[in-house]
Structure formats: C-alpha cells, structure tokens
ZAMARGU-4260 file (C-alpha; in steps of 0.2 Angstrom, whole numbers, plus 5000, padded with zeros to 4 digits):
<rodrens>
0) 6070/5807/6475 | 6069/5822/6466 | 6084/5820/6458 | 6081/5801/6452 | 6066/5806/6444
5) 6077/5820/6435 | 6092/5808/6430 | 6077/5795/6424 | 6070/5806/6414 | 6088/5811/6405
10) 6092/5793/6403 | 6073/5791/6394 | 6076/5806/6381 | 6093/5797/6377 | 6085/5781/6373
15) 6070/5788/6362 | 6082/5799/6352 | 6095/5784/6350 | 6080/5774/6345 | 6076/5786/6332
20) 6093/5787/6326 | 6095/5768/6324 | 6078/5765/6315 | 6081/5781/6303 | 6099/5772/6299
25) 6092/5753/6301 | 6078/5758/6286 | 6093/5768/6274 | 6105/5756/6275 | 6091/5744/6272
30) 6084/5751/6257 | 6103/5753/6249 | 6108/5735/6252 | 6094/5728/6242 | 6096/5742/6231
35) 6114/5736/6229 | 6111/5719/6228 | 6098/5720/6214 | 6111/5730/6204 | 6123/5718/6208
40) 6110/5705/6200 | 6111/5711/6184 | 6100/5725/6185 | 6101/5742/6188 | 6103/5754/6204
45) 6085/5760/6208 | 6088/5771/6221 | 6080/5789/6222 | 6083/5803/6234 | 6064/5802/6235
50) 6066/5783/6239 | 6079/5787/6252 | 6069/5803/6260 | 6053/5789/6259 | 6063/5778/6271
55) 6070/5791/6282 | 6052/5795/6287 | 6050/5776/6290 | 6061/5775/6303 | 6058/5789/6310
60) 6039/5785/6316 | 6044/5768/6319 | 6057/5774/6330 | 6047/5785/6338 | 6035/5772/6342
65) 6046/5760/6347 | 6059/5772/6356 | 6043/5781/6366 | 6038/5763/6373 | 6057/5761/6379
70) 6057/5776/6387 | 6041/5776/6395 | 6046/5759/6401 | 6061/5765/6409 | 6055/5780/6415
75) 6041/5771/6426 | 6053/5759/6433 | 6046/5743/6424 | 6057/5729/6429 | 6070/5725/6418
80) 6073/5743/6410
</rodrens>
C-alpha cells in the first residue's frame, strides 16, 4: 500500500509539471500566431520579449492552477483519473 501511494504521488508531480509545460507553450505559441497573423494582415510584428515573458507567466499560473487540481485529483483516487 505503501508503495501505491509512492508511485501515485510520482505519477501526480508528472502531471502538474506537464501541465505547466503545456500551458507555458499553449500561451507562447498563442501570443505568436496572432502576432503573426496580424503581420500577415498588413500590419506589423508586434511582438516584444516583454510580451512573450508576459505570457510565459500566464501559463505558468494557470498551469499550475489547472495541473494542481489534476494532480490532486489523481493522487486521491477520484474516479476517472
């Protein structure tokens, strides 16, 4: 029993830290496609490193949200995680 708990609670810090990585990666990409679609419009690329270090902390606290409630959801054994 000991060692389900363990492998659970492996299995949840790999889910909150590929939750992260997603949402941090989701919210760049993001941020350049409408950049690059509105310079492909006729106007010009907008995008700063301040923008892009602006949406990197985006996703990173809404991937923490997010992935914390996966994990914790998966480490208690709610049925269907």
């Amino acid at each position: 029993m000991k060692n389900d708990f363990y492998v659970r609670s492996v299995q949840s810090l790999l889910i909150l830290v590929v939750t992260i990585l997603s949402m941090i990666a989701l919210s760049v990409f993001g941020k350049l496609f409408f950049s690059s679609l509105s310079w492909l419009l006729g106007d010009e690329f907008n995008t700063s490193w301040k923008d892009i270090l602006h949406m990197v902390k985006i996703g990173l606290y809404g991937g923490g949200i997010g992935g914390l409630g996966l994990a914790l959801l998966h480490l208690f054994k709610v049925k269907g995680f």
